[in-house]
TITI-161413 format. One record per residue: residue number from 1; residue in three letters; y, x negated, z negated of N, C-alpha, C, O in turn. Coordinates in Angstrom, 1 decimal, m for minus. Layout:
+-----+------+--------+--------+--------+--------+--------+--------+--------+--------+--------+--------+--------+--------+
| seq | type |    nyy |    nxx |    nzz |   cayy |   caxx |   cazz |    cyy |    cxx |    czz |    oyy |    oxx |    ozz |
+-----+------+--------+--------+--------+--------+--------+--------+--------+--------+--------+--------+--------+--------+
| NUM |  Ala |      Y |      X |      Z |      Y |      X |      Z |      Y |      X |      Z |      Y |      X |      Z |
...
+-----+------+--------+--------+--------+--------+--------+--------+--------+--------+--------+--------+--------+--------+
***
This chain:
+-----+------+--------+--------+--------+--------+--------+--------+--------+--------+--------+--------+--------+--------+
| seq | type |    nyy |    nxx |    nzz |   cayy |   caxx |   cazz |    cyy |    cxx |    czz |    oyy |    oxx |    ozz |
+-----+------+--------+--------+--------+--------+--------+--------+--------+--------+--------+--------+--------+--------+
|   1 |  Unk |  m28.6 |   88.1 | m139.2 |  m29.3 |   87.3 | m138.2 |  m30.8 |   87.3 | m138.6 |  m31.1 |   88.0 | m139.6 |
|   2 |  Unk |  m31.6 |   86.7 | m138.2 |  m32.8 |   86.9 | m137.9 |  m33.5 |   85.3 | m137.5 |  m32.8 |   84.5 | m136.8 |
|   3 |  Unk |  m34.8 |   85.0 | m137.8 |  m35.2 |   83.8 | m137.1 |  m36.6 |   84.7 | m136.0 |  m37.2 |   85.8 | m136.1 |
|   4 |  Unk |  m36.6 |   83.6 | m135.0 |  m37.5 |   84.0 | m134.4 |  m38.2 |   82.8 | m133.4 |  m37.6 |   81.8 | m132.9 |
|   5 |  Unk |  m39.6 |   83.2 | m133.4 |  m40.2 |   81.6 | m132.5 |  m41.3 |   82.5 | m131.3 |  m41.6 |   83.6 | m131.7 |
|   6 |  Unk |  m41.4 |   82.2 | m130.6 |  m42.3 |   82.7 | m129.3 |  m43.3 |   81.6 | m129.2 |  m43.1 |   80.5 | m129.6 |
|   7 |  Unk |  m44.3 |   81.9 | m128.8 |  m45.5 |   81.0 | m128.9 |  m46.3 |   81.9 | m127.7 |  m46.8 |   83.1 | m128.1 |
|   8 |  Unk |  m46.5 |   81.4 | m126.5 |  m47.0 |   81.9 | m125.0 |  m48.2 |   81.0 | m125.1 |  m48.0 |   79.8 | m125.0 |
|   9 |  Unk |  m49.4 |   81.6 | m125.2 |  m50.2 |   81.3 | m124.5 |  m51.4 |   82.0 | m124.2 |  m51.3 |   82.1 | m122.9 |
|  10 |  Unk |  m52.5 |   82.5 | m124.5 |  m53.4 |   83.6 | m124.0 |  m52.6 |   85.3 | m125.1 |  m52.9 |   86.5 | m124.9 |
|  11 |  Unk |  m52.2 |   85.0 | m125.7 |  m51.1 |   85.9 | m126.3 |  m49.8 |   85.5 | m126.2 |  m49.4 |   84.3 | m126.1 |
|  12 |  Unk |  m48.7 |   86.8 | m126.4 |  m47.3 |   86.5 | m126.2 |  m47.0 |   86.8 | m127.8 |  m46.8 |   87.9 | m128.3 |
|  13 |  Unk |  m47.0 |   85.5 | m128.5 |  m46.8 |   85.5 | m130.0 |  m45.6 |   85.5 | m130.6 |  m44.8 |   84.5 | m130.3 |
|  14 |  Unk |  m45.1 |   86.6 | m131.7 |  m43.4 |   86.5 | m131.9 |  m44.0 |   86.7 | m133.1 |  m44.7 |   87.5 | m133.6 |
|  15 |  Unk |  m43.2 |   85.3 | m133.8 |  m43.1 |   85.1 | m135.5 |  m42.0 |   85.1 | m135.7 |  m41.2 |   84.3 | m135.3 |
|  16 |  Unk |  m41.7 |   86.3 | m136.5 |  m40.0 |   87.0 | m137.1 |  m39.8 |   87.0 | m138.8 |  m40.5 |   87.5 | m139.6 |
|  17 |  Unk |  m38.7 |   86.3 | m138.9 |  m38.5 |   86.7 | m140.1 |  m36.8 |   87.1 | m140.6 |  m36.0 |   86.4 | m140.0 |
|  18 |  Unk |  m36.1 |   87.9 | m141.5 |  m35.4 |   87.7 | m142.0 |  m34.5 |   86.1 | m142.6 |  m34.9 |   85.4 | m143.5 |
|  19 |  Unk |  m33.4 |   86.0 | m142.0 |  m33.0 |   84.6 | m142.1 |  m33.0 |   84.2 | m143.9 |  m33.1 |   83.0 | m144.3 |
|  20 |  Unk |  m32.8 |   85.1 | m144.9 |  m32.1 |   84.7 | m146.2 |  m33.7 |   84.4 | m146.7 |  m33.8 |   84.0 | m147.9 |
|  21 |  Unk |  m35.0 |   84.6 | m146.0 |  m36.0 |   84.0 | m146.5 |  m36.5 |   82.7 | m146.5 |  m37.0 |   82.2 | m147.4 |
|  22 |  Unk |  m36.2 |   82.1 | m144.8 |  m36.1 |   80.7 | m145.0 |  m35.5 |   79.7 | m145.6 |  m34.3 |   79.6 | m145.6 |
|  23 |  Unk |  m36.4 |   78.9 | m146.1 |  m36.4 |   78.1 | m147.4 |  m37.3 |   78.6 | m148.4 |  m38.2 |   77.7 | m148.7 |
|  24 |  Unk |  m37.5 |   79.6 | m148.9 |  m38.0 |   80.1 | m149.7 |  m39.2 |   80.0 | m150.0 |  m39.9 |   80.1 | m149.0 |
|  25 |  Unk |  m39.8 |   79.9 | m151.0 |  m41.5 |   79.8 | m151.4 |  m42.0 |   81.5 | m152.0 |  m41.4 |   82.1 | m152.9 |
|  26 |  Unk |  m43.1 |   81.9 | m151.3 |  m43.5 |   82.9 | m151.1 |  m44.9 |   82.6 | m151.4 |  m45.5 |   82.2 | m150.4 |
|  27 |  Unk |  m45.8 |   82.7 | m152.6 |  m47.0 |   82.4 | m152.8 |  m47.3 |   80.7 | m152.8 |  m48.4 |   80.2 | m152.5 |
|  28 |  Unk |  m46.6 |   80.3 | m153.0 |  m46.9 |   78.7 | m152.9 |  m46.8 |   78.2 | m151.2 |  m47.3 |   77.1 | m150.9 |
|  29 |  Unk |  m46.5 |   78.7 | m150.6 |  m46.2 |   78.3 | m149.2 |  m44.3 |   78.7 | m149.1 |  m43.6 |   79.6 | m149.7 |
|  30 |  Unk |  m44.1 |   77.9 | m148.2 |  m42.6 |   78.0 | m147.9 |  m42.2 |   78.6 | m146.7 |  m42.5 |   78.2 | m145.6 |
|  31 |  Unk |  m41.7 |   79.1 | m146.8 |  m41.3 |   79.9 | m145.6 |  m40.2 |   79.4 | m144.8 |  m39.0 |   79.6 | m145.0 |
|  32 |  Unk |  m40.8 |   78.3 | m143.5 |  m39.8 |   77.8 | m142.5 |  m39.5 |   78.1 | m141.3 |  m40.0 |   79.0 | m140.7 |
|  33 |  Unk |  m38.2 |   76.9 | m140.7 |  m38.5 |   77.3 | m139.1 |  m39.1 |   77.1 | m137.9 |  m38.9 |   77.6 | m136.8 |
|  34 |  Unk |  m40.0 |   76.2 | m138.7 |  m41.0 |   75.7 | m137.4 |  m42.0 |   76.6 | m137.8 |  m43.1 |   76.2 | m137.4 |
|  35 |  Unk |  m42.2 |   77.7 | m138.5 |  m43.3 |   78.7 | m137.9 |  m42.1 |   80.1 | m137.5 |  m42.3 |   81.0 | m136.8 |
|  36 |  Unk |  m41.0 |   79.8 | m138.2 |  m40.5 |   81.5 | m137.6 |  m39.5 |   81.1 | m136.8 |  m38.9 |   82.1 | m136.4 |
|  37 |  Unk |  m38.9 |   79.9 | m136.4 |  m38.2 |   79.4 | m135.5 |  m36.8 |   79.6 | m135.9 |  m36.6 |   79.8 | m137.1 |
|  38 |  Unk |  m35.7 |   79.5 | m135.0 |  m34.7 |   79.6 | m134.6 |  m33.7 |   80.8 | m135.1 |  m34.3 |   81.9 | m134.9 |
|  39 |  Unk |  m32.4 |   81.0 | m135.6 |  m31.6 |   81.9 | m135.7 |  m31.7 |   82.8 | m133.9 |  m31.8 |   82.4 | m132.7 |
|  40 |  Unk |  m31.4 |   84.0 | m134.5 |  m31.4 |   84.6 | m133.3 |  m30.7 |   86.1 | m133.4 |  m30.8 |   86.6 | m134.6 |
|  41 |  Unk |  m30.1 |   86.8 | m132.4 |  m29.8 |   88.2 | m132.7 |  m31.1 |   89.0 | m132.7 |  m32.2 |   88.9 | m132.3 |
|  42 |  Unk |  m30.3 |   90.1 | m133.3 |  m31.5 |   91.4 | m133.2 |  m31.7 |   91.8 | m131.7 |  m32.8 |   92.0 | m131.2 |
|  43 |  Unk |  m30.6 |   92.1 | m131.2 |  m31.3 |   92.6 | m129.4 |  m31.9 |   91.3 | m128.7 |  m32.5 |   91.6 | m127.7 |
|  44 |  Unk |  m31.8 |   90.0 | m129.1 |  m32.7 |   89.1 | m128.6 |  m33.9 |   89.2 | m129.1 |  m34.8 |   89.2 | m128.2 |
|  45 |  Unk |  m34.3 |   89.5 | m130.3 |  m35.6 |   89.9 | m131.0 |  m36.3 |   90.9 | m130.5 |  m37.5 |   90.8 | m130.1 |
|  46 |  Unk |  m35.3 |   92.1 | m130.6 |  m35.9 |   93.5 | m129.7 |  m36.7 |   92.9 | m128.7 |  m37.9 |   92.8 | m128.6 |
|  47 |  Unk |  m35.7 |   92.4 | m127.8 |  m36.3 |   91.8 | m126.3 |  m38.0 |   91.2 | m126.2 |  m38.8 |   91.4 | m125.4 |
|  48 |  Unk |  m38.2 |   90.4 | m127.3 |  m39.4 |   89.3 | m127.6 |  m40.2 |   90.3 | m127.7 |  m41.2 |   90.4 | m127.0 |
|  49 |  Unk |  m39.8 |   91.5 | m129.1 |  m41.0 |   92.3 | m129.4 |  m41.5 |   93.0 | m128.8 |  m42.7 |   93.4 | m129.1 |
|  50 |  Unk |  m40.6 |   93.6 | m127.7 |  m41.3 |   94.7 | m126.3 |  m42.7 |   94.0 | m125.6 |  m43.7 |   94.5 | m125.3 |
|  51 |  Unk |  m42.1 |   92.5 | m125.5 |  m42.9 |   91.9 | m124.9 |  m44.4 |   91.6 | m125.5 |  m45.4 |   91.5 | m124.8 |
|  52 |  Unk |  m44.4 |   91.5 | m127.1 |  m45.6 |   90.8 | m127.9 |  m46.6 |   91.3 | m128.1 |  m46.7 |   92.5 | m128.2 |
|  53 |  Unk |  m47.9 |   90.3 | m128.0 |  m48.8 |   91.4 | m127.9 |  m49.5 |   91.4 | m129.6 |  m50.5 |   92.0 | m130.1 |
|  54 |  Unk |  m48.6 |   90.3 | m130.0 |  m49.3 |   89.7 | m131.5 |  m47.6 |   89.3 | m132.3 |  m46.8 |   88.4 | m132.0 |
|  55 |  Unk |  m47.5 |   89.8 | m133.0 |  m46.6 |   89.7 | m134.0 |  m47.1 |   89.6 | m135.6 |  m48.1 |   90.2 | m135.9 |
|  56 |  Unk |  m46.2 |   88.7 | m136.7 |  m46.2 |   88.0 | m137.3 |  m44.9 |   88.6 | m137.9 |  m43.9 |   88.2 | m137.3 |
|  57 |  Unk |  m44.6 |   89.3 | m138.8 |  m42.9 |   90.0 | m139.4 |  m43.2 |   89.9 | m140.7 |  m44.2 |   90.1 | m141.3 |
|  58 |  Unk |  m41.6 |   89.2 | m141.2 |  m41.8 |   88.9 | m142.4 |  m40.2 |   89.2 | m143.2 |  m39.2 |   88.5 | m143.2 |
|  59 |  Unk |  m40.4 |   90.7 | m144.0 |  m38.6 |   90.6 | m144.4 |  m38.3 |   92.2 | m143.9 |  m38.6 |   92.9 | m142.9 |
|  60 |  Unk |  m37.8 |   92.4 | m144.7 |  m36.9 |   93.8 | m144.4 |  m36.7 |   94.1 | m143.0 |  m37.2 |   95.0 | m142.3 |
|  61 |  Unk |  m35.6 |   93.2 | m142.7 |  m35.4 |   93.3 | m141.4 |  m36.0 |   93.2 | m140.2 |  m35.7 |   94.0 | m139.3 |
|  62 |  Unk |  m36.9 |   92.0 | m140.1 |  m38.0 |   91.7 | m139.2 |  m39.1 |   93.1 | m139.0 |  m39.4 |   93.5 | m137.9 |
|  63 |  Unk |  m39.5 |   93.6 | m140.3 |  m40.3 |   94.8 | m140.2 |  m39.7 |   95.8 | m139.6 |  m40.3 |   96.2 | m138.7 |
|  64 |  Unk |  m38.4 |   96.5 | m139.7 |  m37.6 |   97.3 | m139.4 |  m37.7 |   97.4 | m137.8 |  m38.2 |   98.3 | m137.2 |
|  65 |  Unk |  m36.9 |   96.2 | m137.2 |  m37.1 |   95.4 | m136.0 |  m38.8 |   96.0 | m135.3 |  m39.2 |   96.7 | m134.3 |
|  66 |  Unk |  m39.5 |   95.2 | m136.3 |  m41.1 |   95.4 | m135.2 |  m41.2 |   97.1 | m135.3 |  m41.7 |   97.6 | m134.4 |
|  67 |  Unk |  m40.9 |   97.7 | m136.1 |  m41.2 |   99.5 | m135.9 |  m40.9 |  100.2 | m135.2 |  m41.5 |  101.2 | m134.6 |
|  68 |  Unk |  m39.1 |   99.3 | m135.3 |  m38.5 |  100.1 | m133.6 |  m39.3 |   99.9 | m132.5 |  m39.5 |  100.9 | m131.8 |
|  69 |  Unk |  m39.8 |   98.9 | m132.2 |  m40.5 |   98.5 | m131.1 |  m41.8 |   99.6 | m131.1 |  m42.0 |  100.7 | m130.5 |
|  70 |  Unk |  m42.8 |   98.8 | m132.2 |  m44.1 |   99.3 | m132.1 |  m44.3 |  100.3 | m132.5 |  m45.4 |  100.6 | m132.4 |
|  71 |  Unk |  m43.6 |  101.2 | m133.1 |  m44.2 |  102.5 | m134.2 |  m44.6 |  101.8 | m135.4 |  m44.9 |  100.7 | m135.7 |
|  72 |  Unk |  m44.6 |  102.9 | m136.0 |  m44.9 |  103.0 | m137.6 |  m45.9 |  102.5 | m137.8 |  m46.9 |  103.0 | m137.1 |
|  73 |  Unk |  m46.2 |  101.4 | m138.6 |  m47.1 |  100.4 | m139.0 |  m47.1 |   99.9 | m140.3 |  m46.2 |   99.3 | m140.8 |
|  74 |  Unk |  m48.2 |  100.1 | m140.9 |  m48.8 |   99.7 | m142.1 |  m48.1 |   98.4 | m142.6 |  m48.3 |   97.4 | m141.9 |
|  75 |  Unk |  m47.3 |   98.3 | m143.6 |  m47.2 |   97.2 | m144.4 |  m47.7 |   96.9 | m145.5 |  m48.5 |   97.6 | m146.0 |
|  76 |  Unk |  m47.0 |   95.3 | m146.2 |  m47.7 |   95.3 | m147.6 |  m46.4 |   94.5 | m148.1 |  m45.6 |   94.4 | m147.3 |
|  77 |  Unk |  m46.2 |   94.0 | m149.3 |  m45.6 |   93.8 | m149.9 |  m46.2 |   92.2 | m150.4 |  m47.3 |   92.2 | m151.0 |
|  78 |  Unk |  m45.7 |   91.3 | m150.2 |  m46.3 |   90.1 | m150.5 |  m45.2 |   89.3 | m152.0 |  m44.3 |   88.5 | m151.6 |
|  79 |  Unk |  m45.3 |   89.5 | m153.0 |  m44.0 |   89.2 | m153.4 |  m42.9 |   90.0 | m153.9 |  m42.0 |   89.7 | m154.7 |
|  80 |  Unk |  m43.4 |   91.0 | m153.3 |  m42.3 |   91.8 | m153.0 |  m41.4 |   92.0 | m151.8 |  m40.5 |   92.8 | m151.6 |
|  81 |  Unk |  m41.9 |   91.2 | m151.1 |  m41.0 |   91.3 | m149.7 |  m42.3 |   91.5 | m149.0 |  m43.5 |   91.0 | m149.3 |
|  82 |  Unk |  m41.7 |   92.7 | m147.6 |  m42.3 |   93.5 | m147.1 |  m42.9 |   92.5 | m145.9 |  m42.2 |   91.7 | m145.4 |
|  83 |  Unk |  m44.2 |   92.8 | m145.4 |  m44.8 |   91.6 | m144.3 |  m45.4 |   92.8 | m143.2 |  m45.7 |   93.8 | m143.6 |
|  84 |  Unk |  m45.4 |   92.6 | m142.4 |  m46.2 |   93.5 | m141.3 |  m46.6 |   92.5 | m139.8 |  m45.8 |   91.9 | m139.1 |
|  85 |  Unk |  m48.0 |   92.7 | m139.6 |  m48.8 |   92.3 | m138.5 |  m49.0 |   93.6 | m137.2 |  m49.1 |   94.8 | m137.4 |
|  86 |  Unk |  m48.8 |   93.0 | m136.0 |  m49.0 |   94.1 | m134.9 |  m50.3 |   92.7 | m134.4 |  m50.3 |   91.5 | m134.4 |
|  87 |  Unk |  m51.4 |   93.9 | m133.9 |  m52.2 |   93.1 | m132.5 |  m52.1 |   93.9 | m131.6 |  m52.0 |   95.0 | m132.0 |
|  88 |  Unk |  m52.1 |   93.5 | m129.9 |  m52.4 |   94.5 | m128.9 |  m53.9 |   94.3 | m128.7 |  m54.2 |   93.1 | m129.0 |
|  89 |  Unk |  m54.8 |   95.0 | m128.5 |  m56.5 |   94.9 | m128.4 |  m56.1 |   95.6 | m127.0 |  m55.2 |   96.4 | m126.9 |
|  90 |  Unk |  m56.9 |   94.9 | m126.1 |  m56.8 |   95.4 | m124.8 |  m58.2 |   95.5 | m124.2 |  m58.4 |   95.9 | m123.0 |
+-----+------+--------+--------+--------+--------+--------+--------+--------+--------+--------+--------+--------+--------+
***
């Protein structure tokens, strides 16, 4: 599973993360659900990320997830666990 939060408003914002991260402290910040939201499936996820024009991926899986969608995109490793940002520039 997967968390995921949507945040609509002059951008269609999807903050994803791998579930076994929440809870977790990552740089002195904690990684919750009121920024990456809710349990969710992966084809629910898919669905959000087609739509996003600004994503927020955090976790093996979440990255995996946004690549399908977006293409191959630059990551980094924060920790050790893998993070990746998409913007749409229009």
């Amino acid at each position: 599973m997967i968390h995921l939060k949507v945040i609509k408003s002059k951008d269609y914002q999807v903050n994803i993360c791998d579930e076994d991260l929440i809870g977790r402290k990552i740089n002195n910040t904690t990684i919750s659900e009121s920024f990456y939201g809710e349990r969710t499936s992966s084809d629910k996820a898919l669905a959000e990320l087609k739509k996003a024009t600004l994503v927020n991926a955090l976790g093996s899986e979440a990255v995996k997830l946004l690549k399908k969608v977006k293409g191959d995109l630059n990551t980094i490793k924060v920790n050790g666990v893998p993070h990746a940002q998409f913007f749409l520039i229009t």
